[in-house]
C-alpha positions as CSV (number, residue, x, y, z in Angstrom):
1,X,9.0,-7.4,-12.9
2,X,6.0,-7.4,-10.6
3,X,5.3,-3.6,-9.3
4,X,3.1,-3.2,-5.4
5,X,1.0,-0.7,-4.5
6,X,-0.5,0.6,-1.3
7,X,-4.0,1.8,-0.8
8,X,-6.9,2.1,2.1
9,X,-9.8,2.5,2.1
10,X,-11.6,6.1,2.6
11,X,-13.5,6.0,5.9
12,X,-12.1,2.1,6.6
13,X,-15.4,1.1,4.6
14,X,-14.5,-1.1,1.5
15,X,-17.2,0.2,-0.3
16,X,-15.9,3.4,-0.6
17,X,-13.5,3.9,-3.8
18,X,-9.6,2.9,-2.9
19,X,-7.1,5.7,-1.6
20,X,-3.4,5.0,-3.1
21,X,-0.5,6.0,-1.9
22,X,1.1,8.8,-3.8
23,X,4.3,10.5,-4.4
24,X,5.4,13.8,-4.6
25,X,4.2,14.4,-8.1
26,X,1.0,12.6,-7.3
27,X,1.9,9.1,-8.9
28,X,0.9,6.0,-7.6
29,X,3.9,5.1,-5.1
30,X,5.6,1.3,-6.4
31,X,7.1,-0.6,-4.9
32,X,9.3,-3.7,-5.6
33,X,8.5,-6.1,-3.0
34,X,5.5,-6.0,0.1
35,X,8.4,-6.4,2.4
36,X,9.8,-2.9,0.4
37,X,6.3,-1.8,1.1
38,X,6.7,-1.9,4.9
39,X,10.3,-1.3,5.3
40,X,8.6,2.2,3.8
41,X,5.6,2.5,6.2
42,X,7.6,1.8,9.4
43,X,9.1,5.0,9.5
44,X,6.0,6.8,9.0
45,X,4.4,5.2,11.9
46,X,3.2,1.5,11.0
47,X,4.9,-0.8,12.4
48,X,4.2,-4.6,10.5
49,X,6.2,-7.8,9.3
50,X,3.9,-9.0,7.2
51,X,0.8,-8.1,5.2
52,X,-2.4,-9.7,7.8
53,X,-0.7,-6.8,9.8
54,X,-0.8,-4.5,7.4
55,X,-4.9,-5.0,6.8
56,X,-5.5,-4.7,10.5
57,X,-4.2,-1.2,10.2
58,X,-6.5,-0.6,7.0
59,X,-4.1,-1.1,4.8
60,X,-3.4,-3.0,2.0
61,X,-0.9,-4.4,-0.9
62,X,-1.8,-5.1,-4.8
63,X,-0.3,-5.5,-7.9
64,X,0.3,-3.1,-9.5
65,X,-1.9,-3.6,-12.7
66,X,-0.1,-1.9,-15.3
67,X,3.1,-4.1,-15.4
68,X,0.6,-7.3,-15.8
């Protein structure tokens, strides 16, 4: 089963190296679905339905690469 992750970019320049989101024990956050992805972020302050929203915050939604 496919895995998401979140992740910005430090600054808001693409260049810059990726910034994931973490959990408490500093693992990458995953999630099962984008829409389980902002159902999460909503609370916290970022409010989208789908993920063009997400980007214009800065934010976006991947893979995660090690379930591939």
């Amino acid at each position: 089963m496919k895995k998401y992750v979140v992740y910005s970019h430090q600054g808001g320049i693409s260049l810059n190296g990726r910034q994931y989101l973490l959990n408490s024990n500093d693992e990458l956050l995953k999630f099962e679905s984008p829409t389980e992805v902002m159902d999460y972020l909503a609370p916290h302050g970022i409010k989208a339905t789908t993920e063009v929203e997400l980007e214009a915050h800065g934010i976006w939604i991947t893979e995660d690469e090690s379930f591939v």
